[in-house]
C-alpha positions in Angstrom: -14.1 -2.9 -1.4 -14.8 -0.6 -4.2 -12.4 0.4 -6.9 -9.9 3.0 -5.4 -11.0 1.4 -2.1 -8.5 0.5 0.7 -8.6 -1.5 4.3 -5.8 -1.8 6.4 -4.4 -5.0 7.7 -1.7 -5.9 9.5 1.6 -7.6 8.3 1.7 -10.6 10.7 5.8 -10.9 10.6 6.5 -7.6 11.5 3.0 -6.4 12.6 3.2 -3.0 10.2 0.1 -1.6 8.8 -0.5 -2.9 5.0 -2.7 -1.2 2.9 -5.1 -3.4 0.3 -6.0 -2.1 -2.5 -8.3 -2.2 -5.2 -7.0 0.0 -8.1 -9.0 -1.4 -11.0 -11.9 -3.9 -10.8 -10.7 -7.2 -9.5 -7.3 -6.1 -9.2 -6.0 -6.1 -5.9 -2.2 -5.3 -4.1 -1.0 -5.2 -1.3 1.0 -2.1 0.1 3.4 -1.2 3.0 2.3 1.5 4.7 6.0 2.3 6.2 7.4 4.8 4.0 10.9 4.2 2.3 12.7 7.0 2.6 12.6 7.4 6.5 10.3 5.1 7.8 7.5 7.0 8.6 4.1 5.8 8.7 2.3 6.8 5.2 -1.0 8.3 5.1 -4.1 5.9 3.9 -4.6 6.0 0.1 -7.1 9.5 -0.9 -7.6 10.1 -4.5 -4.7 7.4 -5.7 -2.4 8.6 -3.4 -0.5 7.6 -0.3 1.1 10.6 1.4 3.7 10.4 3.8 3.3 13.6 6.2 7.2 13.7 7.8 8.7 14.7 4.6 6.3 15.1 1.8 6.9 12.1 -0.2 4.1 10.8 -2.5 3.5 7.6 -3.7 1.2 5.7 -6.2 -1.9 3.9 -4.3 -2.5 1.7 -7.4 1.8 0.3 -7.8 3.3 1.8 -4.9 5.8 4.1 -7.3 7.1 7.4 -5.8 5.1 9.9 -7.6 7.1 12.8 -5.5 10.4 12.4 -2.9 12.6 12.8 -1.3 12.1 9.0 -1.4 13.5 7.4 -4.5 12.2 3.9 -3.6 8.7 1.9 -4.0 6.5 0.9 -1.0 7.3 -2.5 -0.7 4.1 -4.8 -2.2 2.4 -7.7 -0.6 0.7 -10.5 -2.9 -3.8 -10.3 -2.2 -5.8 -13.1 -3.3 -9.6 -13.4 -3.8 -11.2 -16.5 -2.7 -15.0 -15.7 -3.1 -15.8 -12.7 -0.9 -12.5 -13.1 1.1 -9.2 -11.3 0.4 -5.9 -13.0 1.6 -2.7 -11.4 2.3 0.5 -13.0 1.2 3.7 -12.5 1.9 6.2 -9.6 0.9 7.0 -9.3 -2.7 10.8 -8.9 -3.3 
């Protein structure tokens, strides 16, 4: 995955679409593609952003922050390891 990259996995509790990430080299996160302020699914990431398309609300692709609202809260973040060529996702940060 290159740097800005994404792939999209699924959350095997709840079976929601996670994007990972890879904002900076070697630095990968784990992001919940269900947007916070209504639920919505959010747009992949495209040029740093995720982009939710029911009410407009931006969000970081690199943290997750709301860069725009109407939502107020973060995408919830997943842990990503690196084992070699593999990534791993981990559970739901709280």
């Amino acid at each position: 995955m290159p740097v800005g990259g994404s792939a999209q996995v699924k959350d095997p509790a709840t079976g929601d679409a996670v994007y990972i990430v890879q904002p900076t080299a070697g630095q990968y996160c784990g992001l919940s593609s269900v947007c916070t302020h209504s639920g919505c699914a959010v747009d992949a990431p495209k040029n740093g952003r995720l982009y939710c398309p029911c009410h407009g609300s931006r969000f970081d692709a690199g943290t997750g922050a709301v860069v725009n609202g109407p939502a107020v809260k973060p995408l919830p973040k997943y842990t990503v390891t690196k084992d070699g060529d593999q990534l791993t996702l981990g559970p739901q940060q709280s």
